[in-house]
PDB file of N, CA, C, O and CB in Angstrom:
ATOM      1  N   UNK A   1      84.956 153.927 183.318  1.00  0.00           N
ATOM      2  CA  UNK A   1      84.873 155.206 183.985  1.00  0.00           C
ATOM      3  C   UNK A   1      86.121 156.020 183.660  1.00  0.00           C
ATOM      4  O   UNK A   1      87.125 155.375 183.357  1.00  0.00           O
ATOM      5  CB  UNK A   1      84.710 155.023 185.509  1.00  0.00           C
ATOM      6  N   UNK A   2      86.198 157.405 183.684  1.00  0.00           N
ATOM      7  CA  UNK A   2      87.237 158.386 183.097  1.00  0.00           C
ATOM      8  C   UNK A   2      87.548 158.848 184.437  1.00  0.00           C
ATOM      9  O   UNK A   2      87.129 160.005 184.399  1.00  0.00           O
ATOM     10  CB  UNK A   2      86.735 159.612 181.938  1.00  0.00           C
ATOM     11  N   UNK A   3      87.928 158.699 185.368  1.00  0.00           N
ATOM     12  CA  UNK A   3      88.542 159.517 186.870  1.00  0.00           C
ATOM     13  C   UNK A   3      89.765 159.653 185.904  1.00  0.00           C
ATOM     14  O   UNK A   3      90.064 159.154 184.819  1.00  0.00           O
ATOM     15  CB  UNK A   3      88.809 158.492 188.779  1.00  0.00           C
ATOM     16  N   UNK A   4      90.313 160.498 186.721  1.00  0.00           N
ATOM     17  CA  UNK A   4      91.998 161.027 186.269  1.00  0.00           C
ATOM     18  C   UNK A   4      92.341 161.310 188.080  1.00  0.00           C
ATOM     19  O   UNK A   4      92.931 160.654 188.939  1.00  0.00           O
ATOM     20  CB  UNK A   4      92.137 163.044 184.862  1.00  0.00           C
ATOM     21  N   UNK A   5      91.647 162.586 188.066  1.00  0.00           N
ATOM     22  CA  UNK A   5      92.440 162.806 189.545  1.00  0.00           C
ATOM     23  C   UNK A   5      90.666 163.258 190.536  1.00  0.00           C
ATOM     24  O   UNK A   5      89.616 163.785 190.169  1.00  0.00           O
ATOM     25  CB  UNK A   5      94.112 164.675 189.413  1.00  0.00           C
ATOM     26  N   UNK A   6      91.304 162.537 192.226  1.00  0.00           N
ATOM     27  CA  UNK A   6      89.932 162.503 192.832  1.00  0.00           C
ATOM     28  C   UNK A   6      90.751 163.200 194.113  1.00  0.00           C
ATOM     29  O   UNK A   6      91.967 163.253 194.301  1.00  0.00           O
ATOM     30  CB  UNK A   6      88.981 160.794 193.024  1.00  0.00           C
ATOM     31  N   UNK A   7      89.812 163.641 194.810  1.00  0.00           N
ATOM     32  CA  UNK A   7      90.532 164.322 196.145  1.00  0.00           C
ATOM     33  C   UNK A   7      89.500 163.791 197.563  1.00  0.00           C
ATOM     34  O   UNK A   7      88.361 163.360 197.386  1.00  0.00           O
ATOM     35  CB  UNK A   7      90.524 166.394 195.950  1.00  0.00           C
ATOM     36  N   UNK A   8      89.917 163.874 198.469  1.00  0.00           N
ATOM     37  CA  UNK A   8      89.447 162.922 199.036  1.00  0.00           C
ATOM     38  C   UNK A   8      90.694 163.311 200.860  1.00  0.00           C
ATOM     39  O   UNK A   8      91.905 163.138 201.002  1.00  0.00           O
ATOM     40  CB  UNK A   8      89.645 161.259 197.786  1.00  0.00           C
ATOM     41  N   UNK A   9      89.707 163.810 201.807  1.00  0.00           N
ATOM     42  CA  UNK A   9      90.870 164.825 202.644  1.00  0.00           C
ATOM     43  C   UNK A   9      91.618 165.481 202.338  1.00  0.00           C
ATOM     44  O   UNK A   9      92.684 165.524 202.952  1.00  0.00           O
ATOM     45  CB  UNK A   9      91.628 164.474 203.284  1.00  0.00           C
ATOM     46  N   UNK A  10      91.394 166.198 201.352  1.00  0.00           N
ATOM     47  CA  UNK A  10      92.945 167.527 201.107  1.00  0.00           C
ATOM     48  C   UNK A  10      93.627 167.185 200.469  1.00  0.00           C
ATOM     49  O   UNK A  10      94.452 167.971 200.004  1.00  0.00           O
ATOM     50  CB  UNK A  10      94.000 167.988 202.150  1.00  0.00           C
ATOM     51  N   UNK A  11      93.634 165.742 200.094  1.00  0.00           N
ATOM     52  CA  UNK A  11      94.434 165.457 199.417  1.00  0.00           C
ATOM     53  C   UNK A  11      94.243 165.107 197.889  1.00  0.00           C
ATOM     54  O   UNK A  11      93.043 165.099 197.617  1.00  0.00           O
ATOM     55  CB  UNK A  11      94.876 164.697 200.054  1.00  0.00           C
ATOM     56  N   UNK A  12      95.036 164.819 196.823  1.00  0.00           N
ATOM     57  CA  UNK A  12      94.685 164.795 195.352  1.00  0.00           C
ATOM     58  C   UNK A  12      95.391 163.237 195.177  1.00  0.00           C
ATOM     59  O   UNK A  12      96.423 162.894 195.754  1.00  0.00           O
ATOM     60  CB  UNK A  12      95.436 166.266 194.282  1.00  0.00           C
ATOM     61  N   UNK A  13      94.526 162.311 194.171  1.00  0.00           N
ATOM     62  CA  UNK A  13      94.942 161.169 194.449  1.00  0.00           C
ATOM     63  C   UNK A  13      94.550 161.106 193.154  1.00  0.00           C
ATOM     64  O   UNK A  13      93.503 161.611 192.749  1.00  0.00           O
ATOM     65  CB  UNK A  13      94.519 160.303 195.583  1.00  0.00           C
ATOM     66  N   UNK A  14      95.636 160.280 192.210  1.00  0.00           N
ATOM     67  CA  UNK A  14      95.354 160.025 190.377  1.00  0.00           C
ATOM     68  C   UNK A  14      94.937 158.390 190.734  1.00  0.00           C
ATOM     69  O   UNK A  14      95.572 157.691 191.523  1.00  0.00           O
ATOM     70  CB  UNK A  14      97.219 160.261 188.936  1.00  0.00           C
ATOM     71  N   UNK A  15      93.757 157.962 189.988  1.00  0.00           N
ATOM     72  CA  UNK A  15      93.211 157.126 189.674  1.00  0.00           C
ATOM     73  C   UNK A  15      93.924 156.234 188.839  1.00  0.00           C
ATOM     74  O   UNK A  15      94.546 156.766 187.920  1.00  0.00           O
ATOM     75  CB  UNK A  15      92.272 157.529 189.316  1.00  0.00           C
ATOM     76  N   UNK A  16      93.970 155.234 188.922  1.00  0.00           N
ATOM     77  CA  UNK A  16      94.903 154.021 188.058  1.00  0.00           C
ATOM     78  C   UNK A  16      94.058 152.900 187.649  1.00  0.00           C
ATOM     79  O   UNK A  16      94.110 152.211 186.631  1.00  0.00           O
ATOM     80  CB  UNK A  16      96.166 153.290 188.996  1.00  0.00           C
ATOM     81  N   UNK A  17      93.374 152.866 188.521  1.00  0.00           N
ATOM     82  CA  UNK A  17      92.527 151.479 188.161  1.00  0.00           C
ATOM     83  C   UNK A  17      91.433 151.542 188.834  1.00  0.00           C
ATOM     84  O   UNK A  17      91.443 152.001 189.976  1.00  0.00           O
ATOM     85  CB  UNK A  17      93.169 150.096 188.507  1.00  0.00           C
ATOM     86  N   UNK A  18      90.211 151.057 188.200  1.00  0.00           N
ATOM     87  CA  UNK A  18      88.659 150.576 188.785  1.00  0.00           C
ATOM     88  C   UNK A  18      88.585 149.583 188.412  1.00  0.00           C
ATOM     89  O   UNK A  18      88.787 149.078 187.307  1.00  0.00           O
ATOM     90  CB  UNK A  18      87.374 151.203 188.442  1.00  0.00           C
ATOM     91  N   UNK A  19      88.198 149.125 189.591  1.00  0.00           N
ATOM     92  CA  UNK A  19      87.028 147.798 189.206  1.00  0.00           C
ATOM     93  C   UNK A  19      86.009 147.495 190.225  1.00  0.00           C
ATOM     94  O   UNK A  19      85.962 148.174 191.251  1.00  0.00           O
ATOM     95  CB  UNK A  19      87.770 146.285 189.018  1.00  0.00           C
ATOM     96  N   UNK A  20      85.126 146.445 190.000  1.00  0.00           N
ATOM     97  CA  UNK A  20      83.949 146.107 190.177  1.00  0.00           C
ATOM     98  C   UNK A  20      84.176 145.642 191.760  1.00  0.00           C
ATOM     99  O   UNK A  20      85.092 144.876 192.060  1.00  0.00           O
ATOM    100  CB  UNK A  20      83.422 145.057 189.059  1.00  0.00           C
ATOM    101  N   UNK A  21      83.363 146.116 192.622  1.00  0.00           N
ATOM    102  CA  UNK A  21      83.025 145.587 194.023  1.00  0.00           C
ATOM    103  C   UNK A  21      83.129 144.264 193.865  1.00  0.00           C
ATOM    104  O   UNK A  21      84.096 143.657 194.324  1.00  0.00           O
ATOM    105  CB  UNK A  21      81.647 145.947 194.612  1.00  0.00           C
ATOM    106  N   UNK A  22      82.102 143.630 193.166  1.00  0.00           N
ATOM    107  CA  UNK A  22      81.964 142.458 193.525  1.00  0.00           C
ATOM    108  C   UNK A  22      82.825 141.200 192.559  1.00  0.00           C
ATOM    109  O   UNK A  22      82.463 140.095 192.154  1.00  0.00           O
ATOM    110  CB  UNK A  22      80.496 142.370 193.562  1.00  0.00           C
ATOM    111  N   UNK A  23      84.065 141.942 192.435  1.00  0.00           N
ATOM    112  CA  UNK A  23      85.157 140.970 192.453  1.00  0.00           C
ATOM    113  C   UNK A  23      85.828 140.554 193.972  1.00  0.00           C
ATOM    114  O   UNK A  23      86.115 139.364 194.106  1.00  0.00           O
ATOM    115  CB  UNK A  23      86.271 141.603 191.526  1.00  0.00           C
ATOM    116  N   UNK A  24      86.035 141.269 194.869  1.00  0.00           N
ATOM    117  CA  UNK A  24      86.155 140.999 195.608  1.00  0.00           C
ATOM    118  C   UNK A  24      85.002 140.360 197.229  1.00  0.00           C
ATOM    119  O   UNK A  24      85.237 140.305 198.436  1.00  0.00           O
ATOM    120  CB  UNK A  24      86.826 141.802 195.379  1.00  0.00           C
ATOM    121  N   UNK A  25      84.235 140.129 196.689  1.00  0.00           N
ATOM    122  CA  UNK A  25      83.434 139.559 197.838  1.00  0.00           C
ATOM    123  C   UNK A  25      83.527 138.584 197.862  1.00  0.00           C
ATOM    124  O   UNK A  25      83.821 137.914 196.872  1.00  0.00           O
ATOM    125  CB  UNK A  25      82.283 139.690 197.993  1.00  0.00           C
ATOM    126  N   UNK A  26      83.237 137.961 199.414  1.00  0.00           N
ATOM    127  CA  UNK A  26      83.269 136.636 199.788  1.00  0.00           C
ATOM    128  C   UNK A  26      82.101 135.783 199.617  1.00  0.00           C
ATOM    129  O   UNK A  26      81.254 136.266 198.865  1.00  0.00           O
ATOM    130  CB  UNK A  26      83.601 136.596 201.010  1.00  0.00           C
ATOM    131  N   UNK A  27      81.913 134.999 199.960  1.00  0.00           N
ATOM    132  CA  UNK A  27      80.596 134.287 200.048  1.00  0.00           C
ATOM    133  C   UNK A  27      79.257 135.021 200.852  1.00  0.00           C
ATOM    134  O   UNK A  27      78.094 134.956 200.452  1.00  0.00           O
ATOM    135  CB  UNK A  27      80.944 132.937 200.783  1.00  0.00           C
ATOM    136  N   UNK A  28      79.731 135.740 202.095  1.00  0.00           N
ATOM    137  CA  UNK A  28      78.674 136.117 202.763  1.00  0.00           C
ATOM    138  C   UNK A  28      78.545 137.670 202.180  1.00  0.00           C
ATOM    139  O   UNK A  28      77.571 138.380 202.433  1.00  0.00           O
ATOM    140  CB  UNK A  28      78.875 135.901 204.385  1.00  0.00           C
ATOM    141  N   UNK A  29      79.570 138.054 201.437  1.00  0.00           N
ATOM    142  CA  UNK A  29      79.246 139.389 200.970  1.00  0.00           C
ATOM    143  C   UNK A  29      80.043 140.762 201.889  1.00  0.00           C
ATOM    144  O   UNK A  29      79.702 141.933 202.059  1.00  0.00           O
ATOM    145  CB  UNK A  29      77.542 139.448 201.088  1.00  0.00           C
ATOM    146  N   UNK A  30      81.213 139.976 202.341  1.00  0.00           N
ATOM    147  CA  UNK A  30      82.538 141.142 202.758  1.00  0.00           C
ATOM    148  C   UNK A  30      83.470 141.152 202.014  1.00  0.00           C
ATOM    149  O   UNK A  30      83.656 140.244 201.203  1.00  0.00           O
ATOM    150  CB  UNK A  30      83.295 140.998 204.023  1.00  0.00           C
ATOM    151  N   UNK A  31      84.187 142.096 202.125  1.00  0.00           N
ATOM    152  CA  UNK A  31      84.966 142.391 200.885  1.00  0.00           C
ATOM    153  C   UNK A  31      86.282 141.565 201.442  1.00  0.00           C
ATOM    154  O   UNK A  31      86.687 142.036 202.505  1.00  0.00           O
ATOM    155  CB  UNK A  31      85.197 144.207 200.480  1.00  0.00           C
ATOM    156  N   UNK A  32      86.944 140.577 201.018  1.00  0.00           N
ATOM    157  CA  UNK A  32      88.080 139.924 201.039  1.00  0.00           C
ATOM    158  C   UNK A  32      89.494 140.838 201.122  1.00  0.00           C
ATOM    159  O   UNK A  32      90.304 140.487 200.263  1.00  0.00           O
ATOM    160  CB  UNK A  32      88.003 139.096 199.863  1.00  0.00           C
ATOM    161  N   UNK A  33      89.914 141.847 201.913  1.00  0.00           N
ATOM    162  CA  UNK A  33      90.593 142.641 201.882  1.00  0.00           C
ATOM    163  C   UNK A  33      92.166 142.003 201.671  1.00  0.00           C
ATOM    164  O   UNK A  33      93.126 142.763 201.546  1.00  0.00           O
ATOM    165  CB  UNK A  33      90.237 143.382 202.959  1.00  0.00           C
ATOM    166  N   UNK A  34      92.292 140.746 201.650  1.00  0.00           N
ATOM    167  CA  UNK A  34      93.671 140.368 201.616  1.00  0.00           C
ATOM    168  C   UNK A  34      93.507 140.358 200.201  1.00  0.00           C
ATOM    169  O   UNK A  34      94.405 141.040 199.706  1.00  0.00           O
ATOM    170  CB  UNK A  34      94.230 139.017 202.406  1.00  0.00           C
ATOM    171  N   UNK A  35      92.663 139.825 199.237  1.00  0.00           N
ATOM    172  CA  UNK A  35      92.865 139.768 197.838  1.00  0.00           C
ATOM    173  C   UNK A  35      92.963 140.773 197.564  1.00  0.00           C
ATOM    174  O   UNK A  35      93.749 140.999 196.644  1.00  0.00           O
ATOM    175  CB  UNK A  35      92.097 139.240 197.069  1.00  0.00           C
ATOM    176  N   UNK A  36      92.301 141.837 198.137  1.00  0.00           N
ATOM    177  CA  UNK A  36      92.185 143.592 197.881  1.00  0.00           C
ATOM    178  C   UNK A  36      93.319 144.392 197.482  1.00  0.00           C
ATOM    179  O   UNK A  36      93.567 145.059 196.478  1.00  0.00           O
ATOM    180  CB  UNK A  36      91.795 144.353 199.166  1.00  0.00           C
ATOM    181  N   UNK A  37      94.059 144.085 198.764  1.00  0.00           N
ATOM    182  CA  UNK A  37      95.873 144.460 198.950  1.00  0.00           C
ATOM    183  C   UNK A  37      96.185 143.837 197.697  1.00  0.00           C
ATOM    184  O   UNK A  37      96.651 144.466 196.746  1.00  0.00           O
ATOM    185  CB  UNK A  37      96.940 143.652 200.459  1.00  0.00           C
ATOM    186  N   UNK A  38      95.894 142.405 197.682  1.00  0.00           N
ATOM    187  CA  UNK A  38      97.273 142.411 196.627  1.00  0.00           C
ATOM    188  C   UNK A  38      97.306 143.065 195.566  1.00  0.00           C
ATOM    189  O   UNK A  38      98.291 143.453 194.939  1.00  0.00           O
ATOM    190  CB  UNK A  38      97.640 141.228 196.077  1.00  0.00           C
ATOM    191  N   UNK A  39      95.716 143.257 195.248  1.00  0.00           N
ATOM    192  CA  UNK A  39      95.162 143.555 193.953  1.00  0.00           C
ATOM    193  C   UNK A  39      96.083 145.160 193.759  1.00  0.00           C
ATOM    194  O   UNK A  39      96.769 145.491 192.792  1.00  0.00           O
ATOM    195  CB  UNK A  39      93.172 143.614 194.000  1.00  0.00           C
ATOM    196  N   UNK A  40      95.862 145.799 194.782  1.00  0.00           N
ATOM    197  CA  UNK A  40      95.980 147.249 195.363  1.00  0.00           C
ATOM    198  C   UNK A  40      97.827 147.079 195.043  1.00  0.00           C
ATOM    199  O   UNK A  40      98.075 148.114 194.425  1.00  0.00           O
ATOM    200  CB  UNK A  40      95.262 147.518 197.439  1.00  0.00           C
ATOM    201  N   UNK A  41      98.800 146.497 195.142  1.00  0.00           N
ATOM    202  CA  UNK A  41      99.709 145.890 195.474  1.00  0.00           C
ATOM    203  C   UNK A  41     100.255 145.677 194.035  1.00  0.00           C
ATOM    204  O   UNK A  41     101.251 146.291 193.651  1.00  0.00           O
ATOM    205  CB  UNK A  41      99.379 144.792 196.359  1.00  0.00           C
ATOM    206  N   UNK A  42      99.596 144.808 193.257  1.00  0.00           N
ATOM    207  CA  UNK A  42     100.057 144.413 191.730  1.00  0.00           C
ATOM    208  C   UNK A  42      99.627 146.165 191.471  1.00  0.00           C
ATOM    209  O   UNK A  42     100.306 146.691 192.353  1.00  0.00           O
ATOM    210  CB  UNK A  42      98.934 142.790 190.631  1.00  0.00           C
ATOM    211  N   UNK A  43      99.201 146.824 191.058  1.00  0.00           N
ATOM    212  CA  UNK A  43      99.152 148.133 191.004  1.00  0.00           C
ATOM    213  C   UNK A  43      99.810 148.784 191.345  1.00  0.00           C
ATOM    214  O   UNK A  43      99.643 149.755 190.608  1.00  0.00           O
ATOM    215  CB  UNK A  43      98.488 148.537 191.309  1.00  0.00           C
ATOM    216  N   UNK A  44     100.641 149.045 192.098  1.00  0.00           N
ATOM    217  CA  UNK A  44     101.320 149.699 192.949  1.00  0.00           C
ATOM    218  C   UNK A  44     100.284 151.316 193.369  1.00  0.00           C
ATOM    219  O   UNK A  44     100.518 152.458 192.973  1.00  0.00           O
ATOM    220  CB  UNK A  44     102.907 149.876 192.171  1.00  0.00           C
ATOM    221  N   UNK A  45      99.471 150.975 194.020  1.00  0.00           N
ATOM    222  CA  UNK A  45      98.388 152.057 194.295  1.00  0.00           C
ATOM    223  C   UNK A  45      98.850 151.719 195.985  1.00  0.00           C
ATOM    224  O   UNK A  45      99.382 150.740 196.509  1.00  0.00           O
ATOM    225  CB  UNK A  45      96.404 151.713 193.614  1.00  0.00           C
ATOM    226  N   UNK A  46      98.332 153.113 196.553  1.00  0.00           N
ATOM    227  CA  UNK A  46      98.622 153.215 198.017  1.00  0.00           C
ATOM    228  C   UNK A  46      97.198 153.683 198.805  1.00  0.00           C
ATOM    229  O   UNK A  46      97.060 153.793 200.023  1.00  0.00           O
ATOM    230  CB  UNK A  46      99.908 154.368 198.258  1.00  0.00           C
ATOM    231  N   UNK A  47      96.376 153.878 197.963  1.00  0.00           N
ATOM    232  CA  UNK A  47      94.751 154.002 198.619  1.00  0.00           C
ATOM    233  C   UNK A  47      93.549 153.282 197.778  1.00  0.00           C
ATOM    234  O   UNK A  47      93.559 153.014 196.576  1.00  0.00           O
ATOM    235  CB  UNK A  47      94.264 155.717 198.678  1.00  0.00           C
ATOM    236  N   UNK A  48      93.040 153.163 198.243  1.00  0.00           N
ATOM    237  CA  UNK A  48      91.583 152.395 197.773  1.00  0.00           C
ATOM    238  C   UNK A  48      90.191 152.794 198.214  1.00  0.00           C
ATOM    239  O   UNK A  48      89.447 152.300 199.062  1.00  0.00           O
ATOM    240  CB  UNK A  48      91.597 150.988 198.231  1.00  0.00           C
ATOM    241  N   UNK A  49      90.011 154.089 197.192  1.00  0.00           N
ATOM    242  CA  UNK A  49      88.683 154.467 197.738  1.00  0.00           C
ATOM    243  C   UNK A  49      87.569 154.332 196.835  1.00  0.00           C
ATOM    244  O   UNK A  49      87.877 154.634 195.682  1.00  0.00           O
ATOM    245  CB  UNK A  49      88.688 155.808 198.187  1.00  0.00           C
ATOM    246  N   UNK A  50      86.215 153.928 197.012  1.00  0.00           N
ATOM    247  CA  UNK A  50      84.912 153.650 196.654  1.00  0.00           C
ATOM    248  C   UNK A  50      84.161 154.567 196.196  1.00  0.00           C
ATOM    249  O   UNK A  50      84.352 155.722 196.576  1.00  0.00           O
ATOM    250  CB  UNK A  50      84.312 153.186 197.516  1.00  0.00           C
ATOM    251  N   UNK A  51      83.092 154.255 195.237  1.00  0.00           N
ATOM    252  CA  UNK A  51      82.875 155.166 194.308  1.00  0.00           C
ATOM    253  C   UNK A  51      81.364 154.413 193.612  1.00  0.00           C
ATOM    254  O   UNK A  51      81.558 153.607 192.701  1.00  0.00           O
ATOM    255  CB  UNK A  51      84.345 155.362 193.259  1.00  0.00           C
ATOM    256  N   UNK A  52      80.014 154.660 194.010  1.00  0.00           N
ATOM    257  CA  UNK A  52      78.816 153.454 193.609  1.00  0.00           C
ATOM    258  C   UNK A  52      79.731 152.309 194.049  1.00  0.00           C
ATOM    259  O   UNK A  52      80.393 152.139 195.072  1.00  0.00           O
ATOM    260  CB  UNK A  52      78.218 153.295 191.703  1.00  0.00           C
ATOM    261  N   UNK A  53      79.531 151.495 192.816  1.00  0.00           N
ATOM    262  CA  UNK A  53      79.714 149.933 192.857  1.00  0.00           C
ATOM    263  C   UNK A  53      81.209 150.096 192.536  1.00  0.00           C
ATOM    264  O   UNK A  53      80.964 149.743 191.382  1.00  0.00           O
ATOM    265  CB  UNK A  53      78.721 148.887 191.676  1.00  0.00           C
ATOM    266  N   UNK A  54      82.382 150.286 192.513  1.00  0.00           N
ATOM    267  CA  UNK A  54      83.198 149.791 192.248  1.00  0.00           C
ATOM    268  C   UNK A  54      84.736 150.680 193.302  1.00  0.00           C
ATOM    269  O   UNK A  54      84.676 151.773 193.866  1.00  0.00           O
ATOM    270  CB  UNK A  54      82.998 149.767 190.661  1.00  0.00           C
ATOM    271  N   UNK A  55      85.527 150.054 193.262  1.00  0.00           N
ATOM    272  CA  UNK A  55      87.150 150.008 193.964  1.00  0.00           C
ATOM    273  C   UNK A  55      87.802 151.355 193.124  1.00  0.00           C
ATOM    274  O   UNK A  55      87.982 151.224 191.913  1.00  0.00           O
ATOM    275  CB  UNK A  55      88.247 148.192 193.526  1.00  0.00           C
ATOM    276  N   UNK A  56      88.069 152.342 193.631  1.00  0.00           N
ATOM    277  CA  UNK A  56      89.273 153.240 192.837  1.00  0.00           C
ATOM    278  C   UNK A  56      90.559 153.302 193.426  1.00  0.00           C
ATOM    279  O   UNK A  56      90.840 153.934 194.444  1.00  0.00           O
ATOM    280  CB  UNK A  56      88.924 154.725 192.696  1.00  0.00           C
ATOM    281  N   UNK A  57      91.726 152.260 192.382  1.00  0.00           N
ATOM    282  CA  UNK A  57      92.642 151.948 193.050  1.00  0.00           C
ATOM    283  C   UNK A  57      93.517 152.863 192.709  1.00  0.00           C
ATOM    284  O   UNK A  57      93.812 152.872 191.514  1.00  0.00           O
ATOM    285  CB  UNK A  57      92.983 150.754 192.965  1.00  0.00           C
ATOM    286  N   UNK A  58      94.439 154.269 193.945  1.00  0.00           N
ATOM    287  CA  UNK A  58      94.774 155.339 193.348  1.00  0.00           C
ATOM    288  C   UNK A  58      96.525 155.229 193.572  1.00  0.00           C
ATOM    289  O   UNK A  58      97.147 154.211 193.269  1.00  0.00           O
ATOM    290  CB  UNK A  58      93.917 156.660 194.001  1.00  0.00           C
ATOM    291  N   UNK A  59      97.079 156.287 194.070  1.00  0.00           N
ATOM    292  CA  UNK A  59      97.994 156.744 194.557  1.00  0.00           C
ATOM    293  C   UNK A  59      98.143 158.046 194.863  1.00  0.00           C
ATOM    294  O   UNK A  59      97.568 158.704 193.995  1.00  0.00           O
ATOM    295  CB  UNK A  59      98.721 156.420 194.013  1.00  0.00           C
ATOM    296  N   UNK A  60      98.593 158.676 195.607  1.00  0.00           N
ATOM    297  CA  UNK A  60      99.033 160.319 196.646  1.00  0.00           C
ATOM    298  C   UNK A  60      99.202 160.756 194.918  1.00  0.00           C
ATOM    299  O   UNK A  60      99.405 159.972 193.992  1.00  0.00           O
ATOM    300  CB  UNK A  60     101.111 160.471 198.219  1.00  0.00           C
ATOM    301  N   UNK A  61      99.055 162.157 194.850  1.00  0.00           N
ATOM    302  CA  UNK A  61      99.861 163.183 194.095  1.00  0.00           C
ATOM    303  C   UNK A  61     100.517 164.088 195.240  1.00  0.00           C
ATOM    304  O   UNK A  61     100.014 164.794 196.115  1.00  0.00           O
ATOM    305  CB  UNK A  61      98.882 164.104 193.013  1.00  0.00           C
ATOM    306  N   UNK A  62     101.882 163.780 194.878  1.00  0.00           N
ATOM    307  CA  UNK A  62     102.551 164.294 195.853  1.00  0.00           C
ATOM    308  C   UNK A  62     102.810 166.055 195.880  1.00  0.00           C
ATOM    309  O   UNK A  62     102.499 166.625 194.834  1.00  0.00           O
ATOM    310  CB  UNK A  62     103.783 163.498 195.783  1.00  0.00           C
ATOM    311  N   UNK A  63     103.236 166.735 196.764  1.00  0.00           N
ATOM    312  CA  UNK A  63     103.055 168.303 196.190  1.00  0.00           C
ATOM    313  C   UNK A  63     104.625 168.206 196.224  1.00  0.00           C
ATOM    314  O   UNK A  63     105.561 167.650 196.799  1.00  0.00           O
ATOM    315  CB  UNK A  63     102.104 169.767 197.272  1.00  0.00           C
ATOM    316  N   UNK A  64     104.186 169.451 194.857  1.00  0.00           N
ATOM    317  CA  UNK A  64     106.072 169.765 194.603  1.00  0.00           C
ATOM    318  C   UNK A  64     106.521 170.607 195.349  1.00  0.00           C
ATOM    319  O   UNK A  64     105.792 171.458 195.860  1.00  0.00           O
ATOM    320  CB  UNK A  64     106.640 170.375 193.212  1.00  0.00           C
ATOM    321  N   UNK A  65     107.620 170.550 195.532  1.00  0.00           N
ATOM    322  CA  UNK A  65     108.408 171.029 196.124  1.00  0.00           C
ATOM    323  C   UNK A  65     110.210 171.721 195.292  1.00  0.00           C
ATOM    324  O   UNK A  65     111.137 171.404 194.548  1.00  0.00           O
ATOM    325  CB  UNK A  65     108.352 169.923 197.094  1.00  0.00           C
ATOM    326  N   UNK A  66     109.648 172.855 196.185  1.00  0.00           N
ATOM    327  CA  UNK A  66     110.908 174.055 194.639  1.00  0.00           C
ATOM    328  C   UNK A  66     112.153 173.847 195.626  1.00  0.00           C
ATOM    329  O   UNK A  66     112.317 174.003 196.836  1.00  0.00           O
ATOM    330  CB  UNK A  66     110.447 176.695 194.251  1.00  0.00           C
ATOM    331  N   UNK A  67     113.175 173.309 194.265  1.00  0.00           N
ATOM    332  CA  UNK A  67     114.504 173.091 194.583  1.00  0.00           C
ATOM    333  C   UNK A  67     115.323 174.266 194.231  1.00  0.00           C
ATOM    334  O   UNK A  67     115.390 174.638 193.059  1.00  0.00           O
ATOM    335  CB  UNK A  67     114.988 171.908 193.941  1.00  0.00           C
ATOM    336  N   UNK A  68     116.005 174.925 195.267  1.00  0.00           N
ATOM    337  CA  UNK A  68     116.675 176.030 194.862  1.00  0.00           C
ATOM    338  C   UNK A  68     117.766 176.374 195.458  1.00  0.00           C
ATOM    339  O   UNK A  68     118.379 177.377 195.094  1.00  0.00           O
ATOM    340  CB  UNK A  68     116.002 176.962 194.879  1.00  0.00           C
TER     341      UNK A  68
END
């Protein structure tokens, strides 16, 4: 998938990584959120939002701010 940048509350968030839902499921079919984090974590991504079948692991685009 080609995301670059997704917005999502007002806010603008650059895409870093996707992957597949069902890497993270358990046996009964919940998403294992501690493997999630880390996953989210080795990335250094600070949100994790969904998209069909798969995880978009992002981070904030922060707004600039003029130094003067």
């Amino acid at each position: 998938m080609n995301y670059n940048i997704i917005y999502y509350e007002n806010d603008a968030y650059e895409v870093i990584h996707d992957i597949a839902i069902h890497m993270f499921l358990n046996k009964n079919n919940t998403v294992n959120q501690k493997i999630l984090g880390m996953y989210v974590y080795e990335w250094r991504g600070d949100k994790v939002l969904q998209k069909d079948n798969r995880f978009l692991i992002c981070r904030k685009i922060e707004e600039a701010q003029i130094v003067g």
